[in-house]
N, C-alpha and C positions, 0 to 999 in steps of 0.2 A: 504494500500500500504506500502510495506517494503522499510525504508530508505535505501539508499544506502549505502554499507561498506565503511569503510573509505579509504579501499584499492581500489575502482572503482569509488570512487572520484578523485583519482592524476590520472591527466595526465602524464602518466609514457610517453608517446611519447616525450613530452616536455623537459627530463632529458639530454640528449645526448645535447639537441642543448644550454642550458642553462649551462651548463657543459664547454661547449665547447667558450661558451662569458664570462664564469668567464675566463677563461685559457685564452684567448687574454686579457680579461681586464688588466690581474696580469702580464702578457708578455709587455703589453703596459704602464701600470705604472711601470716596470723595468728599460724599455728602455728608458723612460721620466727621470725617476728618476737620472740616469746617466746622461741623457744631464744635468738636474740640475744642477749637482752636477759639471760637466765640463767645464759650459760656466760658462761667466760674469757677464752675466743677462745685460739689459738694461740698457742704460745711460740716467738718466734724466737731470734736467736743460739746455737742449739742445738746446734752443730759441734763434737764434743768438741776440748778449748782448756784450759789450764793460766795462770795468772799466775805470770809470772816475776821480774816488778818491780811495785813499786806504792807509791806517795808521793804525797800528797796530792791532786791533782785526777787525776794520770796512773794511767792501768795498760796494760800492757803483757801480750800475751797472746802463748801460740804454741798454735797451731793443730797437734792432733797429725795425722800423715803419712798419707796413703789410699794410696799407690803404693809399689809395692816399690823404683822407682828416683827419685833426689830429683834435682834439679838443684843444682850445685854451690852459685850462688849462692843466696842469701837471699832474701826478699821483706818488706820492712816497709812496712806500711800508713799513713798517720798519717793520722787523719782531723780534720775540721773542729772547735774546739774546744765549736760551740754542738752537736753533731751526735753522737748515739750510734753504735757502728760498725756495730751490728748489720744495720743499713740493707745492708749486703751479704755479709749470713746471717741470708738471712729465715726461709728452708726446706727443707729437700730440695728440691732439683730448681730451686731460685730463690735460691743463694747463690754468690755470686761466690769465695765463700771457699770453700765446697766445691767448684766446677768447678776452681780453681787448686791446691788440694790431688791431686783426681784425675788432673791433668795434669803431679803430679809436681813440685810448687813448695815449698818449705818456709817458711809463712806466718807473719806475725808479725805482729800489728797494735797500735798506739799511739791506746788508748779512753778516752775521758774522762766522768770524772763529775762531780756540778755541782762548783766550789769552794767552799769553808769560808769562814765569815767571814775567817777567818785569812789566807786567799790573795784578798784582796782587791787586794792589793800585787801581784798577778803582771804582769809586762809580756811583750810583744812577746820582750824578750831574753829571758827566762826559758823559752819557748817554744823558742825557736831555739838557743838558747846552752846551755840545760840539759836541758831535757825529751827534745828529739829527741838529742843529743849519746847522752844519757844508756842511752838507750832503745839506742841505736846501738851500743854497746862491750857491752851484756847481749846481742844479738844476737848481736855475735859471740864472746863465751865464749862462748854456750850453742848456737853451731852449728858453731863450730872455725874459721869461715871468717873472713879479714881485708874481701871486697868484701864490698857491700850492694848491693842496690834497692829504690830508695822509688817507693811510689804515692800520692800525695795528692789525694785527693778536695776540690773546693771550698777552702775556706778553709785547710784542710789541704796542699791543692796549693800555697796559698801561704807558708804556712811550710816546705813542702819546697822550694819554689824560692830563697826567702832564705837558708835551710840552704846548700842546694848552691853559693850563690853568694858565700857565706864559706869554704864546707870544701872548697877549690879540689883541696886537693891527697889527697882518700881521704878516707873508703874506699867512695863512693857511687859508684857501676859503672854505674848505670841510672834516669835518672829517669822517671817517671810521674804525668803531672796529669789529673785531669778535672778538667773543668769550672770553671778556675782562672781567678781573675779578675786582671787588669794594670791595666787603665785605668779605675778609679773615676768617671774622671767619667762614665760611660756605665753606673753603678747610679742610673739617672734615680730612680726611687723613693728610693732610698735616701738618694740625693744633696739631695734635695728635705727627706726626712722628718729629717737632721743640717745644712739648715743652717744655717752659723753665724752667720746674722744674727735667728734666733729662736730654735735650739738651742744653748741653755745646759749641754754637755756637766760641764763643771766642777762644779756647782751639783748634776745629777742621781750622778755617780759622788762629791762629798763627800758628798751626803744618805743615799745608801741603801746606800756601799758597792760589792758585787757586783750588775750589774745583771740585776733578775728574767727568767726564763727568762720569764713575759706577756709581757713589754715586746716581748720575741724573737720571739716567735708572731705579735705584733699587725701588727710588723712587716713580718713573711713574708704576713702573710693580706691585710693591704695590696697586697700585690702583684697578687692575683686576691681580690676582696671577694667573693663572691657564689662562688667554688669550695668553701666546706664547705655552702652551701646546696643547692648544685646534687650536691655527693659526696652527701647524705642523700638526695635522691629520685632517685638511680641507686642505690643501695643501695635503698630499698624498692621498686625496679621489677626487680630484680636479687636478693632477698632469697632467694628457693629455688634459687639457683643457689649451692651450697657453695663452691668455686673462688673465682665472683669474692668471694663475702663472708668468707674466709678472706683475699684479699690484699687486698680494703679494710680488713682490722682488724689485720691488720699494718701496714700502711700510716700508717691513724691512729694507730694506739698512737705507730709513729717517730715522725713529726711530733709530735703531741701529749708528748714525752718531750724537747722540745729543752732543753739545757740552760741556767743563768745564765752570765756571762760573768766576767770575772773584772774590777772596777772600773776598774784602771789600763791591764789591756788593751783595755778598750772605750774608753778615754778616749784612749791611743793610738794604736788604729786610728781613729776619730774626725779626731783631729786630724790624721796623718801621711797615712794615707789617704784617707780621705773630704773632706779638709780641702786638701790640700798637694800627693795623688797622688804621694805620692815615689818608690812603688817603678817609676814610669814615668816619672817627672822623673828617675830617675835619682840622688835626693838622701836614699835612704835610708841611713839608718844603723841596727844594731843593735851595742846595746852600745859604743859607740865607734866602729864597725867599718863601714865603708863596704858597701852592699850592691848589688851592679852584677850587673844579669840576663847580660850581656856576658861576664862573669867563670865562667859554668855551661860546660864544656866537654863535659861526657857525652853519650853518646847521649840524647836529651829524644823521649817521645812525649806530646803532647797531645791529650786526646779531649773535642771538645764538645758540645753538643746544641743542633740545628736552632732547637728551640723553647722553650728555655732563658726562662723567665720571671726567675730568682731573680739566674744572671750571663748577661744576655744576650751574643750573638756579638760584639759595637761591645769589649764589656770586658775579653775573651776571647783575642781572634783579634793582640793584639801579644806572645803570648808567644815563640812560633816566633821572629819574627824578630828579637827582642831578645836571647834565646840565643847564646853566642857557640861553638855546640856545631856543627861538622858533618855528625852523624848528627843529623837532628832531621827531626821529621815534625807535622802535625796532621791529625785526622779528624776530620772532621764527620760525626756517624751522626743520624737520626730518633730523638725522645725531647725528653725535657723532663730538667730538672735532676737527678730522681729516678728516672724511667722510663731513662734512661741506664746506669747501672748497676744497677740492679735489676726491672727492667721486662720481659715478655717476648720484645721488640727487642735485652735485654742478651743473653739466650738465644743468640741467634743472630747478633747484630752485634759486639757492643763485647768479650764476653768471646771469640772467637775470635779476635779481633785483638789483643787484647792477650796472648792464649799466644802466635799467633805470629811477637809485636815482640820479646815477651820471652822466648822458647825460644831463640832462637839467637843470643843476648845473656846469657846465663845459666848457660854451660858453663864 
């Protein structure tokens, strides 16, 4: 039997109408592409939310109540200082803050916005020793209760662990980290692009002050060079799909919104961290004040991400055991740095495990 040509193989009938769905497609990603380019895009942190304090880089926000019954304790958020909170209240149906509200939690979160020239002076202690302190005691007037529980995302996780491991004795009930980095030297990038035998940290925080929110980005986009290349032609091959181009322009706006840093606390974490690893040597101080992760005695849950580009798992994963807490847990779920809590994975992995670490820790 004679194989068939390769000409009586095609379905030439199939041309015209296949022809004719590329030419709507390319009509249709036209016509999208403009809307893009014309509207707004989405507003997120839209949860209705009150400020209850607010001084110069900090503010402090409560989340008004979705359930008829609250859980005793508190929940205060802090997040990363380069990092807007919104990032988990993107949207209906994609906010961490709305799923914790509807489950009956009474939310608070600690948001920052860029610093002033004026707070170019803010350190490490100013963070720990004032900000969160501060934020902490408006909590509890404005909710009656004396416990807390903090959640700190990233870098935010890190000043809620130094927090907790000065304020031994109350009134934080329940800690919570994601994505919290310990062991610096395992921010390979980061480690590379501060150090100090070419990075003249001193020299760039006297010249400019507050260091620019660029500088922060260029950093972060160093991590994956080629991932806002590769975000833009999944967005135009993805472009009439409303969903995903709704959560890529959330998405970018977060990222693209990160904030400046405040001079003398980049010059600190620099040198203490990036430089010295103290809060893993063991040899931190704030304020005077000796800072021992050993010293954290509360219930501790850490949650990390598989694919964590920004703190990988090597940076991550000595928190647990440095804790000198015997209720203490870690989880590793699928997700990346941001896909972790805010991701569709958060749907269904990270934020049910975290109502029920923290439901029955919170009466």
């Amino acid at each position: 039997m004679n194989a068939p040509s390769a000409a009586s193989a095609l379905d030439f009938t199939s041309v015209p109408e296949r022809i004719q769905s590329e030419v709507q497609r390319a009509i249709q990603r036209s016509i999208k592409g403009v809307e893009y380019i014309a509207s707004s895009g989405p507003v997120p942190g839209a949860t209705p939310k009150d400020i209850i304090l607010s001084r110069g880089t900090m503010q402090l926000y409560h989340y008004r109540p979705m359930a008829d019954e609250i859980y005793r304790i508190p929940i205060l958020i802090v997040m990363a200082t380069t990092n807007r909170g919104y990032i988990l209240d993107l949207a209906p149906g994609q906010s961490m803050v709305e799923f914790l509200l509807k489950r009956g939690y009474d939310v608070y979160m600690l948001d920052w916005t860029a610093p002033k020239p004026e707070e170019k002076n803010l350190r490490l202690d100013d963070y720990v020793l004032g900000f969160i302190p501060e934020c902490v005691r408006a909590v509890q007037q404005d909710s009656g209760e004396t416990d807390i529980n903090i959640i700190g995302y990233c870098a935010g996780g890190m000043l809620s662990t130094l927090y907790a491991s000065l304020f031994t004795d109350g009134p934080l009930k329940n800690l919570v980290c994601f994505t919290t980095p310990i062991d610096f030297t395992q921010m390979k990038l980061f480690q590379n692009f501060s150090d100090r035998r070419y990075f003249d940290v001193d020299r760039l925080v006297d010249s400019v002050g507050n260091v620019p929110a660029e500088m922060i980005v260029t950093s972060f986009d160093m991590l994956r060079p080629a991932a806002r290349a590769v975000g833009q032609v999944q967005l135009w091959e993805n472009i009439w799909n409303d969903e995903y181009v709704k959560s890529y322009r959330m998405m970018d706006k977060w990222g693209n919104d990160t904030l400046p840093l405040a001079g003398e606390y980049f010059r600190q974490m620099t040198k203490d961290l990036m430089w010295d690893n103290k809060i893993f040597n063991d040899t931190m101080t704030v304020g005077g004040r000796k800072a021992v992760l050993a010293n954290i005695k509360v219930p501790i849950l850490h949650v990390v991400a598989e694919h964590d580009h920004i703190v990988p798992y090597e940076a991550a994963r000595h928190l647990i055991a440095r804790v000198g807490s015997t209720d203490k847990e870690e989880v590793m779920l699928k997700g990346g740095h941001v896909s972790l809590v805010a991701g569709a994975n958060a749907v269904k992995r990270m934020w049910p495990k975290l109502d029920s670490w923290l439901g029955e820790r919170s009466v």
